[in-house]
MITI-818707 format. One line per field, with one value per atom (N, C-alpha, C): atom name; z, x, y; residue in one letter. Coordinates in steps of 0.2 Angstrom, whole numbers. Layout:
BEGIN
atom = c(CA	...);
pz = c(Z	...);
px = c(X	...);
py = c(Y	...);
type = c(A	...);
END
This chain:
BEGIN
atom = c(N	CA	C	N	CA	C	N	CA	C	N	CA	C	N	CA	C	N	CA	C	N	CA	C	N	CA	C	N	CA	C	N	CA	C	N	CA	C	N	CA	C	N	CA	C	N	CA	C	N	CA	C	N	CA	C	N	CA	C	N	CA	C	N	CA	C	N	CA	C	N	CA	C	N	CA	C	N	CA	C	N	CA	C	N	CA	C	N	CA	C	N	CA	C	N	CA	C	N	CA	C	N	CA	C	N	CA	C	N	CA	C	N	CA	C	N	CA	C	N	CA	C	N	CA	C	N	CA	C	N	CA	C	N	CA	C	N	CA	C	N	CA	C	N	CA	C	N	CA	C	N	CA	C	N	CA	C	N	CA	C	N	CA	C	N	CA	C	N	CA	C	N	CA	C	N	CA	C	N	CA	C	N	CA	C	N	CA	C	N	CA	C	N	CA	C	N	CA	C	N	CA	C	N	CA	C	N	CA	C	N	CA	C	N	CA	C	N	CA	C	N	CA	C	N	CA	C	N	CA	C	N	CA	C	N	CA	C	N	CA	C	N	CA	C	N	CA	C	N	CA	C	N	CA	C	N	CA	C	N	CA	C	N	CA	C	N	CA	C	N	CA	C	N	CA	C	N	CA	C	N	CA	C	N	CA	C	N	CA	C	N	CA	C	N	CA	C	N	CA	C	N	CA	C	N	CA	C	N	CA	C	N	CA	C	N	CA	C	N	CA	C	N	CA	C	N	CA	C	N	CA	C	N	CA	C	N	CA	C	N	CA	C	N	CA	C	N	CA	C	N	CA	C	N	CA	C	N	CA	C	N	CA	C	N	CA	C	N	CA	C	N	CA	C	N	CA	C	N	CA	C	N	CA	C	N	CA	C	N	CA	C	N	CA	C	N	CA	C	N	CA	C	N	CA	C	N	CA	C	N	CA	C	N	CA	C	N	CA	C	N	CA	C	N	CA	C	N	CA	C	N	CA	C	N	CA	C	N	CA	C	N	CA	C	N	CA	C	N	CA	C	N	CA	C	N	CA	C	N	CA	C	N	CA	C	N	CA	C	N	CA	C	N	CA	C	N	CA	C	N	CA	C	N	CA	C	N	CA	C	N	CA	C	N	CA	C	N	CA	C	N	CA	C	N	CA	C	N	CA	C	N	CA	C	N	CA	C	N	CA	C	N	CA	C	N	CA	C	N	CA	C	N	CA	C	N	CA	C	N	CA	C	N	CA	C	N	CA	C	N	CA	C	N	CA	C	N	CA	C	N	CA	C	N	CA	C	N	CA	C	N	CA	C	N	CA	C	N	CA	C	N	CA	C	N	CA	C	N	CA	C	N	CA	C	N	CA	C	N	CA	C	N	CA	C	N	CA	C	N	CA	C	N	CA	C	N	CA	C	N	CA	C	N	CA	C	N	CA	C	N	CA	C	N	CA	C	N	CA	C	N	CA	C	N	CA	C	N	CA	C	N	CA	C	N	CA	C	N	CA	C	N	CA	C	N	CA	C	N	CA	C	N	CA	C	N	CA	C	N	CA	C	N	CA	C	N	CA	C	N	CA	C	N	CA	C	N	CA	C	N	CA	C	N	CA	C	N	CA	C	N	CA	C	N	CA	C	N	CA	C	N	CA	C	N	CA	C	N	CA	C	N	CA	C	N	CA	C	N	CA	C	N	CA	C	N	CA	C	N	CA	C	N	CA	C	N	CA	C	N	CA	C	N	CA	C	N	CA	C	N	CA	C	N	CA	C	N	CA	C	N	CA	C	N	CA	C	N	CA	C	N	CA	C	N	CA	C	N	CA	C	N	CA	C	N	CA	C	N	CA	C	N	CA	C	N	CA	C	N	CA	C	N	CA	C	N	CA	C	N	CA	C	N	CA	C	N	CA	C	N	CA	C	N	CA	C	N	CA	C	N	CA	C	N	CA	C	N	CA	C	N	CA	C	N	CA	C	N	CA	C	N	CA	C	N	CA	C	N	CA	C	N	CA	C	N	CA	C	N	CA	C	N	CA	C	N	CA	C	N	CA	C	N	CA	C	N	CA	C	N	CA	C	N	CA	C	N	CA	C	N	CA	C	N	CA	C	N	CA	C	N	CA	C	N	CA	C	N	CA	C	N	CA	C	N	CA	C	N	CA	C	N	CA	C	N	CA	C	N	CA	C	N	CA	C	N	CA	C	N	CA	C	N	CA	C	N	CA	C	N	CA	C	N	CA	C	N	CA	C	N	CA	C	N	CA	C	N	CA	C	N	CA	C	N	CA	C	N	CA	C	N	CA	C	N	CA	C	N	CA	C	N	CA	C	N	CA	C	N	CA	C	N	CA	C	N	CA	C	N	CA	C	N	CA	C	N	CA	C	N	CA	C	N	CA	C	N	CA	C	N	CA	C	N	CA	C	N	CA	C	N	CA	C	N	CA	C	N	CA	C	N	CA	C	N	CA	C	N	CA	C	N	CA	C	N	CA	C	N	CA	C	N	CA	C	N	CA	C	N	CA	C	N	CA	C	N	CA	C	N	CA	C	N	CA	C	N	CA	C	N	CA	C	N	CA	C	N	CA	C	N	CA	C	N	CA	C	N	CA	C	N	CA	C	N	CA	C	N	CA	C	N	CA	C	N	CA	C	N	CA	C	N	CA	C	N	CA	C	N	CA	C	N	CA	C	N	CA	C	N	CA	C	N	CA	C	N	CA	C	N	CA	C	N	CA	C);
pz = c(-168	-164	-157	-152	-145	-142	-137	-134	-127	-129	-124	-126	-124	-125	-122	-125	-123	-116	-117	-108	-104	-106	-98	-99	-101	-103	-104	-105	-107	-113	-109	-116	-122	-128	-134	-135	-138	-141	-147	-148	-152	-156	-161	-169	-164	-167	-164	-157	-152	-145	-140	-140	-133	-127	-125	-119	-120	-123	-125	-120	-116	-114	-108	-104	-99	-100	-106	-107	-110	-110	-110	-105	-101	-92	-89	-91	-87	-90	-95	-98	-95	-94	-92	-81	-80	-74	-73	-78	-77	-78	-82	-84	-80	-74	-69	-64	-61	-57	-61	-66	-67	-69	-73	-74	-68	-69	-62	-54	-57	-52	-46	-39	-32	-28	-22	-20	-13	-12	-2	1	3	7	6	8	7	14	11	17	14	20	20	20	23	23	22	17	16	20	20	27	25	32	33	30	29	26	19	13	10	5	3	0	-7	-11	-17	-20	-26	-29	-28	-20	-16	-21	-20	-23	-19	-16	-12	-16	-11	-15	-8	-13	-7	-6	-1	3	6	4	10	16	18	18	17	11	8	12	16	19	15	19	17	11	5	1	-3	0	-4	-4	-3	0	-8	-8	-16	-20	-16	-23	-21	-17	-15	-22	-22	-27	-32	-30	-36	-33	-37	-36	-35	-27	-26	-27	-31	-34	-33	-28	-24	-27	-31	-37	-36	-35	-33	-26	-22	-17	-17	-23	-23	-24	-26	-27	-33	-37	-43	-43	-46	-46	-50	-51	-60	-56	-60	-59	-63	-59	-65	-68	-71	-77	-74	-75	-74	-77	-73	-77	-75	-73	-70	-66	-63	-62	-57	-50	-45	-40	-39	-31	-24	-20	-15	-11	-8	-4	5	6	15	14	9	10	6	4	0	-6	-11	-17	-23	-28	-35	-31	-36	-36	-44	-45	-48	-48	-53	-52	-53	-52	-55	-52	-53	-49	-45	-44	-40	-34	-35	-30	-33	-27	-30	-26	-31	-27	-29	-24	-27	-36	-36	-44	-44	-49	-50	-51	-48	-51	-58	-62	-69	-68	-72	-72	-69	-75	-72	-70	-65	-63	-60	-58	-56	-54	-46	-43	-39	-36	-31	-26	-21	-17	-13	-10	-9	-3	1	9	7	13	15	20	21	26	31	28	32	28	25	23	21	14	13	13	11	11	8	6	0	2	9	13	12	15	16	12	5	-1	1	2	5	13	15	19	21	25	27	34	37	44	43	49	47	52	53	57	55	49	45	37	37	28	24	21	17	10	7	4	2	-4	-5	-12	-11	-20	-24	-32	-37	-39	-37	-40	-38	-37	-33	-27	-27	-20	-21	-17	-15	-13	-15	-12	-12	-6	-2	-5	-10	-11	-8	-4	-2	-8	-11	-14	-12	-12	-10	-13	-15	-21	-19	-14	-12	-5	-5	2	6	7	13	14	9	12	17	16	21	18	18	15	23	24	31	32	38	40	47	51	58	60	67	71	75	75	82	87	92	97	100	100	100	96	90	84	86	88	91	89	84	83	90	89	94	92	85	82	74	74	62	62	54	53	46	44	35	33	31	28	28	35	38	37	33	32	31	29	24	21	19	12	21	28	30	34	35	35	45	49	55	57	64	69	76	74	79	85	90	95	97	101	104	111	116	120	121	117	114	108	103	96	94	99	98	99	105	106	103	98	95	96	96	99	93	89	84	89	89	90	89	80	78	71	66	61	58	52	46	38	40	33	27	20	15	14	17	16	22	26	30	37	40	45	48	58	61	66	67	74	78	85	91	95	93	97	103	106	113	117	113	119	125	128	137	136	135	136	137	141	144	149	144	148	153	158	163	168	170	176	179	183	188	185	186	184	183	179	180	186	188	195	198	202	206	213	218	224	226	232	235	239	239	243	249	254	262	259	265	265	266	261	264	261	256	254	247	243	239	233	227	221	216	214	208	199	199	191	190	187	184	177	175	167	162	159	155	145	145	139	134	134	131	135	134	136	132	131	127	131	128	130	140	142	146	153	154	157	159	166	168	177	179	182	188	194	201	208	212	215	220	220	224	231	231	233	242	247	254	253	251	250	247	243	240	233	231	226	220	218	212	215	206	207	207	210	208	200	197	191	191	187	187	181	183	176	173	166	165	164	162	161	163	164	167	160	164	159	159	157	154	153	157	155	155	151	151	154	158	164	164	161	163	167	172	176	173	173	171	180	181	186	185	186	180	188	190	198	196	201	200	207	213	218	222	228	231	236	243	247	247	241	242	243	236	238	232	233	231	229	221	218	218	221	221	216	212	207	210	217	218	216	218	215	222	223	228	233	232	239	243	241	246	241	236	233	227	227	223	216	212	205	202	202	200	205	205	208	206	206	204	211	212	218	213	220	217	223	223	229	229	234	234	229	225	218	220	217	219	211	205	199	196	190	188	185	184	181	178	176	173	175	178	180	177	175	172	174	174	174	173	171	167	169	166	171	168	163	162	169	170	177	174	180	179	183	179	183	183	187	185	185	183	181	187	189	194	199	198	203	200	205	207	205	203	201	205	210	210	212	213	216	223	227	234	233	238	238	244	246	249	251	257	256	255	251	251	244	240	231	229	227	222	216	215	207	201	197	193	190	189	190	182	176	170	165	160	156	153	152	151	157	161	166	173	177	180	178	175	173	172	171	170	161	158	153	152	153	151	145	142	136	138	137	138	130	132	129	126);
px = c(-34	-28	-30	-28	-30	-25	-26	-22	-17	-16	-13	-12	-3	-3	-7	-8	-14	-13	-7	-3	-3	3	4	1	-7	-6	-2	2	8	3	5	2	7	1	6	5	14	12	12	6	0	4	1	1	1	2	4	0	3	1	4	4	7	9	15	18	21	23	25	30	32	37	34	28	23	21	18	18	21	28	33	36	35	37	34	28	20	22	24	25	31	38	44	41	37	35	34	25	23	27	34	39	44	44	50	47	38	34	33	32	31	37	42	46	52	54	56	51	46	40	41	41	44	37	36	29	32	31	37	32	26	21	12	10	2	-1	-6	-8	-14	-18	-24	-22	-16	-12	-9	-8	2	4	11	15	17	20	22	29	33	39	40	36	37	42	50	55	51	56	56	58	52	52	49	46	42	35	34	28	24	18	12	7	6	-1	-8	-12	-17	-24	-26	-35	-38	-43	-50	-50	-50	-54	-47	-46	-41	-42	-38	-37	-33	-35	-27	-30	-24	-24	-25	-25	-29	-36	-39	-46	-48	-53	-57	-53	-45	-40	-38	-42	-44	-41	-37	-34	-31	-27	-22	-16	-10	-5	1	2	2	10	12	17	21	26	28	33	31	34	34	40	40	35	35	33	24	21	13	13	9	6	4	6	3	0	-5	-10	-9	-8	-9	-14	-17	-20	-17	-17	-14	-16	-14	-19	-19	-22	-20	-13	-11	-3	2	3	7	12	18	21	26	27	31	33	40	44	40	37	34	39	41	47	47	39	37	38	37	37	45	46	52	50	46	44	41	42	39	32	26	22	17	10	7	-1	-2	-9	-16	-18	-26	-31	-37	-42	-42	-40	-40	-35	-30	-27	-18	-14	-7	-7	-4	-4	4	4	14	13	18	19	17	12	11	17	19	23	21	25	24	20	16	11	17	21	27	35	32	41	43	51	56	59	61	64	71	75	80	79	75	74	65	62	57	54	55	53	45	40	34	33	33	32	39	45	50	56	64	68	71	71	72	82	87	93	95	103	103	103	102	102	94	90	83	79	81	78	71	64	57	57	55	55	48	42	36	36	33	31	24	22	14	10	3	-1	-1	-2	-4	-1	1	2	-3	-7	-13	-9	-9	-9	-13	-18	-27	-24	-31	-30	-35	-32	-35	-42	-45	-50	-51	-44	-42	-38	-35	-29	-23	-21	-13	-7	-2	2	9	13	19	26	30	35	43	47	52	58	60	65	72	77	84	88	94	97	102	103	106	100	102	101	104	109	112	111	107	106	100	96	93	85	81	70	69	68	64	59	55	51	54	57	62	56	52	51	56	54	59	53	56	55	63	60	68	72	68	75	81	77	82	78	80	77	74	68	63	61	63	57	58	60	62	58	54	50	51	55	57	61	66	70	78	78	84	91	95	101	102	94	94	87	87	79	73	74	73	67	59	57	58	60	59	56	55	54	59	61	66	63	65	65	72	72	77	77	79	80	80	88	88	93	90	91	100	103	110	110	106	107	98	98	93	92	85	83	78	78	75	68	62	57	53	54	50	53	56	57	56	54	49	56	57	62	58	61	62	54	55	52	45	44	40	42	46	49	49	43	46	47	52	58	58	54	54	62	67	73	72	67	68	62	57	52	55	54	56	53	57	57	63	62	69	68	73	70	77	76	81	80	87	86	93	93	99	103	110	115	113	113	113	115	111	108	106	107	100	100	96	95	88	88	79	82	78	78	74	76	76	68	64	55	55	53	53	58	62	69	67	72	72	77	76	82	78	84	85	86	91	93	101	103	112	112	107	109	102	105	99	100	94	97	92	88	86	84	88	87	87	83	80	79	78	72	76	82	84	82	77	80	86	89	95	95	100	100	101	97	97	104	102	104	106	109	112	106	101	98	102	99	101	104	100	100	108	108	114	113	107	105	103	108	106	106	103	101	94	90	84	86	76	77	74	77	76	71	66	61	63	61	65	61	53	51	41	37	32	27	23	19	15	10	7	12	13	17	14	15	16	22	18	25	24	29	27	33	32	36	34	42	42	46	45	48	49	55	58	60	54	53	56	62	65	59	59	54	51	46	43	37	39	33	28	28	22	25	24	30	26	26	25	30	29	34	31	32	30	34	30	36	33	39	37	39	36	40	41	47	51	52	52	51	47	39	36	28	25	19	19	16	16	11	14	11	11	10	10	12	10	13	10	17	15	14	10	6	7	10	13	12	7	7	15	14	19	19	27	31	35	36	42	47	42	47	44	50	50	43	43	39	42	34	38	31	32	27	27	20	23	14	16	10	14	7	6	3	4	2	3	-5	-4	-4	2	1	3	3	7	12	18	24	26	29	32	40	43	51	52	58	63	60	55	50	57	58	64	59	59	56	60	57	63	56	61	55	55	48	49	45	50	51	45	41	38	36	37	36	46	44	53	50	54	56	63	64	72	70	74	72	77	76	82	83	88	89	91	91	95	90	93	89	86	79	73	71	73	69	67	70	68	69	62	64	60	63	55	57	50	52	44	47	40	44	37	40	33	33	29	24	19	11	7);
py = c(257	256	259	255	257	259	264	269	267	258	256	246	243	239	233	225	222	220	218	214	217	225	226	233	234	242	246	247	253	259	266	267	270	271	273	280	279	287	288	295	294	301	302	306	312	318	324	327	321	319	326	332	335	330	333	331	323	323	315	311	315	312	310	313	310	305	301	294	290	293	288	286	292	290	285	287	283	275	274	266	263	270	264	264	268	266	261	257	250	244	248	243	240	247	245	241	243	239	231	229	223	218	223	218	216	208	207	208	206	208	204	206	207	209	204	208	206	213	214	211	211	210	211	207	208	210	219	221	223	227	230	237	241	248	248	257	257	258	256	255	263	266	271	274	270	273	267	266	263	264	260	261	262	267	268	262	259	254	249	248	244	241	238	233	229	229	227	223	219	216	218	223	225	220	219	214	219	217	218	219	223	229	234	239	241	248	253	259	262	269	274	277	276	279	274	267	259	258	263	264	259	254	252	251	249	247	239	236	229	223	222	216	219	223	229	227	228	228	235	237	243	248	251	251	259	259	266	269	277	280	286	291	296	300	296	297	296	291	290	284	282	276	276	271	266	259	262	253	250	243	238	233	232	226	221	212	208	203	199	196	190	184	178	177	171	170	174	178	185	181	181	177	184	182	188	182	186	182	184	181	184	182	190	190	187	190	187	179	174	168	165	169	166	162	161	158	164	157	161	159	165	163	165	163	165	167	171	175	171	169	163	165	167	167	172	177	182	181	176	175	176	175	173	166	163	153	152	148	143	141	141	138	130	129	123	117	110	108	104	102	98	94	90	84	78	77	74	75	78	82	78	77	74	79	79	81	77	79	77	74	79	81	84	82	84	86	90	91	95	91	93	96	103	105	103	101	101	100	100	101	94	90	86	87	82	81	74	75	70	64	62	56	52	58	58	60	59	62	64	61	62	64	70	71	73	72	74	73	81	84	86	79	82	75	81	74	66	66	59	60	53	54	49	50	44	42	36	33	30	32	29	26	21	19	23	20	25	20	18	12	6	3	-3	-4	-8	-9	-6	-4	0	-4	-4	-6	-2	-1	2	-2	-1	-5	-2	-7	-5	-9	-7	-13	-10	-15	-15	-19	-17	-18	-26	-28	-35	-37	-46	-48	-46	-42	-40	-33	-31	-23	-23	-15	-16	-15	-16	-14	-15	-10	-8	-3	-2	4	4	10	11	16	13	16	21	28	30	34	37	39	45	51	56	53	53	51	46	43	34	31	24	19	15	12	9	1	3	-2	-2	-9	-11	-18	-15	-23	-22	-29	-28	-31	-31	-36	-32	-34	-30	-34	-33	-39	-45	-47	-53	-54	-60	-59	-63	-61	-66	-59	-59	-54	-54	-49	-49	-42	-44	-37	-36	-32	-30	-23	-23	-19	-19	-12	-7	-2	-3	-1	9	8	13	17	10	15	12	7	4	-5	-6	-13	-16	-19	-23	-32	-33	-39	-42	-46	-48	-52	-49	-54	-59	-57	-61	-61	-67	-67	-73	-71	-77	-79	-85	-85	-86	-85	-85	-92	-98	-103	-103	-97	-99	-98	-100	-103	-97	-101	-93	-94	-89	-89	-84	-85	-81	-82	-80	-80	-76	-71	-67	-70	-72	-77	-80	-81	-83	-91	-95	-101	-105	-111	-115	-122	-127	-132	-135	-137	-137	-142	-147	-151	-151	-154	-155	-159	-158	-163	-169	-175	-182	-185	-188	-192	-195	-199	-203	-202	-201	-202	-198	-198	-198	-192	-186	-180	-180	-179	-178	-176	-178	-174	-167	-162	-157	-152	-158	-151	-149	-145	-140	-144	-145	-147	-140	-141	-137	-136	-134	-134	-134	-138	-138	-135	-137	-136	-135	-129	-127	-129	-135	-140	-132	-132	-124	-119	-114	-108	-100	-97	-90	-86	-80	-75	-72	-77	-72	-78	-83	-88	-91	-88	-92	-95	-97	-101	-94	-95	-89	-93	-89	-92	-99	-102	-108	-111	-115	-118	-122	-118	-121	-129	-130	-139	-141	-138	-142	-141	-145	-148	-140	-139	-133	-128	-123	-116	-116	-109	-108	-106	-109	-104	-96	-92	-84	-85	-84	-79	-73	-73	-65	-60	-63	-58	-60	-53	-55	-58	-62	-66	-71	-75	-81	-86	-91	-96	-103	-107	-116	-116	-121	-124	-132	-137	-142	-149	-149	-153	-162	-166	-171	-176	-181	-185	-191	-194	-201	-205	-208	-212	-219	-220	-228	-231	-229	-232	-228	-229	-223	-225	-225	-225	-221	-217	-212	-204	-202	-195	-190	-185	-176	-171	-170	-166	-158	-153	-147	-142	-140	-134	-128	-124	-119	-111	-108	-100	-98	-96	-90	-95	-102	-107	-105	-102	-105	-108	-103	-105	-111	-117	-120	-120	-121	-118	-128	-132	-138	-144	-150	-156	-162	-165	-172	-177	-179	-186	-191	-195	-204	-207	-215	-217	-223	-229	-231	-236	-237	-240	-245	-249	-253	-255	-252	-251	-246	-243	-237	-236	-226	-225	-219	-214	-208	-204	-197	-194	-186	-185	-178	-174	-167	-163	-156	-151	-146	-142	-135	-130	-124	-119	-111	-108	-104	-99	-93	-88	-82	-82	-78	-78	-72	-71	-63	-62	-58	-54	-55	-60	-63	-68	-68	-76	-82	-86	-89	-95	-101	-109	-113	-117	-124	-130	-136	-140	-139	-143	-145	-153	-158	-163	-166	-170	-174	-182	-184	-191	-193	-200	-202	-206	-205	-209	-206	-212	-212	-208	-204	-199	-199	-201	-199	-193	-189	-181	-180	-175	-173	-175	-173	-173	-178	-175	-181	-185	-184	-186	-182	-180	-175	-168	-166	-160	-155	-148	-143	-141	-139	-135	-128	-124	-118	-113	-109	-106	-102	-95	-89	-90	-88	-89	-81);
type = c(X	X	X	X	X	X	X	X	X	X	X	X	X	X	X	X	X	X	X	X	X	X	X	X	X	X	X	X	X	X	X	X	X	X	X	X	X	X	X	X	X	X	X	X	X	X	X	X	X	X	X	X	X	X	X	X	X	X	X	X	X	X	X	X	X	X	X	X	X	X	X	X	X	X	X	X	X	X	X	X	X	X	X	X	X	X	X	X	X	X	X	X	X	X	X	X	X	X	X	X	X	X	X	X	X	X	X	X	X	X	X	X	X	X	X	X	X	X	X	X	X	X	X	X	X	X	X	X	X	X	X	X	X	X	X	X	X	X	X	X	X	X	X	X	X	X	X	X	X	X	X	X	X	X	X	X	X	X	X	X	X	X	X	X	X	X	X	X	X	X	X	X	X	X	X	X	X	X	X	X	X	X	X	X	X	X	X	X	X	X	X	X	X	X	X	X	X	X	X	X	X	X	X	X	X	X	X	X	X	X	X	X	X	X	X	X	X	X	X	X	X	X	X	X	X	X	X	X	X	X	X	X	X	X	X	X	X	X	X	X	X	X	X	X	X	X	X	X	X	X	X	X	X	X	X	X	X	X	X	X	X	X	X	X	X	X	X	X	X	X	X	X	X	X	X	X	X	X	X	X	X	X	X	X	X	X	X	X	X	X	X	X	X	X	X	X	X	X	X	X	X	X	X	X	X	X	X	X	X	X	X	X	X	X	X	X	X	X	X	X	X	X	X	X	X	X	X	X	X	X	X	X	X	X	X	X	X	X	X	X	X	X	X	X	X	X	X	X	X	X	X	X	X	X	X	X	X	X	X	X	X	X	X	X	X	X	X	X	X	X	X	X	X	X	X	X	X	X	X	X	X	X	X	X	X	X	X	X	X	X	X	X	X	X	X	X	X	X	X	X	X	X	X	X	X	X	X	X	X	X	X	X	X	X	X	X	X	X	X	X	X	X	X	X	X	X	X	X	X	X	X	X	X	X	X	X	X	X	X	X	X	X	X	X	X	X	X	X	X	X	X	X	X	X	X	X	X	X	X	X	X	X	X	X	X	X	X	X	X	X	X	X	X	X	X	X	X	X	X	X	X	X	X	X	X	X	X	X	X	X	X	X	X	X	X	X	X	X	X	X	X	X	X	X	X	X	X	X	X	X	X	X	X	X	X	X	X	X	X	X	X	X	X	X	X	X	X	X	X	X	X	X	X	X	X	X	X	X	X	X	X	X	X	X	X	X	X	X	X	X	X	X	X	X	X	X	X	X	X	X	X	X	X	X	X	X	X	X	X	X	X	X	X	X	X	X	X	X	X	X	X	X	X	X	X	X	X	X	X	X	X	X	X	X	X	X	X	X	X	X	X	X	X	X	X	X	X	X	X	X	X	X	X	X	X	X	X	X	X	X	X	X	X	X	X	X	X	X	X	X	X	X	X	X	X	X	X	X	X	X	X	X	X	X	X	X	X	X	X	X	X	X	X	X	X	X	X	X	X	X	X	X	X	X	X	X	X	X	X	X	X	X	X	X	X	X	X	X	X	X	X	X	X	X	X	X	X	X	X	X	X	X	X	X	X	X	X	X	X	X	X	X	X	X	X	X	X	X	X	X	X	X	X	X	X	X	X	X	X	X	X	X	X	X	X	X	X	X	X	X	X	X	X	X	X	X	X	X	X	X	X	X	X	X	X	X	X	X	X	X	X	X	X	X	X	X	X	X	X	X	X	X	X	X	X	X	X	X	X	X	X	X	X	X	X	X	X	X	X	X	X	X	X	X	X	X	X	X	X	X	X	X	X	X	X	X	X	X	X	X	X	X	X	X	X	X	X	X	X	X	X	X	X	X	X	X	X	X	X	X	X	X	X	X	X	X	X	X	X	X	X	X	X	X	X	X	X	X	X	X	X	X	X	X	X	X	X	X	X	X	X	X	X	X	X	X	X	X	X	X	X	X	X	X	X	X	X	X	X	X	X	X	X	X	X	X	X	X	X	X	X	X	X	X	X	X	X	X	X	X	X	X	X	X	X	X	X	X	X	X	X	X	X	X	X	X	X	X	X	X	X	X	X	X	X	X	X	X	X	X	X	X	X	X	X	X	X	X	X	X	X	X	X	X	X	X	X	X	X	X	X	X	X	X	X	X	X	X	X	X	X	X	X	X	X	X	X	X	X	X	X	X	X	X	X	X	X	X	X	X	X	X	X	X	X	X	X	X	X	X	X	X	X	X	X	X	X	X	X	X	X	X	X	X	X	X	X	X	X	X	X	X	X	X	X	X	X	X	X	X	X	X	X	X	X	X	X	X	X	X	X	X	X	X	X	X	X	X	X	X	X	X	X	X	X);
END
């Protein structure tokens, strides 16, 4: 029989042992330092005024009175110091960090979690809630496969709810690509995180719809007559208009509004002109009434025709479009025949 138990050494008392009550003391000692095991702090010194009952875990390079007691557990009892060393398994509350922990390897580590645990709640490096059940604070998150391909799955319980991914920026929405309030997949953007503009959405069958793209096709009232050499028509009505395309300011002339660009860009621009006669006449699609960006040249007609030309330019956020007129031709004005239509590239 050995002179001490196998786990926590404690020792025994032995057959006509003097002073028995000394290592009965020595036993409920290591029993008050291990049971409910608490460890205030990990040092390399004893701290100076350490509480009775205090528990340390001593490193490298160990001073004082920890002098080559490097990886002991240092245990404050009537004014001295007691050493345990602990076993693999050893299981203590580390108080500086606020967690259980456990002994392996010569170290204390967090408590492992289960192979398959289920949790509630799970915050990484930041404080999960019953909203946000996953929460992760951190440079990067990886998601790797195990052999083959990976895949990300959002599911959501009707079409009308919401499977998304929400960019933010100051915790304001910026940015959703998903299947936001119906089975139809889009992208959305935000100014700031209230008013949303759907840029790009793919329905159910394929179909895809740029609702904010800058595009519009536009002519003047229904009309016929021949514009003075040298003057200005404009736009009455806009048969398609997106993206923010509308009708500017009222043209000196009479004849319409300029049109407003809304946004900078690459555009197709294409002018269409529905000639009933013409001594020889020049359609100019200008920006801001002065630079011209296309024209149509016709010599002289004496029955109808239809004239069209096309045009990639650059436009910019509020450039004004109208025509400028030259020469003398009867025109017919609305839709289908005189007219622009551009849509951003």
């Amino acid at each position: 029989m050995t002179d001490a138990t196998a786990n926590l050494a404690l020792p025994y008392l032995l057959a006509a042992q003097a002073q028995k009550h000394v290592t009965h003391n020595e036993g409920l000692q290591r029993l008050d330092a291990l049971v409910q095991l608490v460890i205030v702090d990990t040092l390399t010194l004893p701290p100076a005024n350490a509480d009775e009952g205090a528990c340390y875990w001593t490193t490298a390079p160990a001073t004082g009175d920890w002098s080559g007691r490097e990886g002991r557990l240092a245990f404050r009892q009537d004014g001295s110091w007691i050493f345990i060393a602990p076993r693999p398994g050893w299981r203590a509350f580390d108080l500086q960090r606020g967690r259980l922990v456990v002994f392996s390897e010569g170290a204390w580590h967090d408590l492992p979690l289960p192979a398959d645990a289920a949790v509630e709640t799970l915050g990484v490096n930041t404080a999960a809630d019953g909203y946000n059940r996953l929460a992760v604070a951190a440079d990067a998150s990886l998601f790797s496969h195990a052999g083959h391909g990976h895949q990300v799955k959002i599911n959501k319980a009707a079409a009308a709810d919401t499977a998304s991914l929400l960019f933010q920026s100051g915790w304001q929405g910026r940015a959703e690509m998903g299947l936001a309030g119906s089975d139809a997949f889009a992208i959305k953007v935000s100014p700031d995180g209230g008013t949303w503009t759907t840029a790009l959405a793919i329905s159910p069958a394929g179909v895809v719809e740029m609702a904010g793209r800058p595009a519009v096709r536009a002519s003047l009232a229904t009309s016929t007559f021949t514009p003075v050499d040298g003057s200005d028509t404009g736009f009455d009505d806009l048969h398609v208009a997106q993206g923010g395309f509308a009708l500017g300011p009222a043209l000196g002339s009479g004849y319409g509004h300029a049109l407003t660009v809304p946004a900078t860009g690459i555009y197709q621009v294409s002018i269409g002109a529905a000639l009933l006669s013409s001594s020889g006449h020049e359609i100019a699609l200008t920006v801001n009434g002065t630079t011209g960006i296309s024209t149509i040249h016709g010599p002289a007609l004496s029955s109808g025709t239809f004239q069209s030309a096309m045009v990639v330019t650059w436009l910019s956020a509020g450039d004004e479009l109208s025509f400028r007129h030259g020469g003398s031709a009867e025109l017919q004005f609305g839709y289908g025949r005189t007219e622009l239509s551009a849509a951003m590239i």
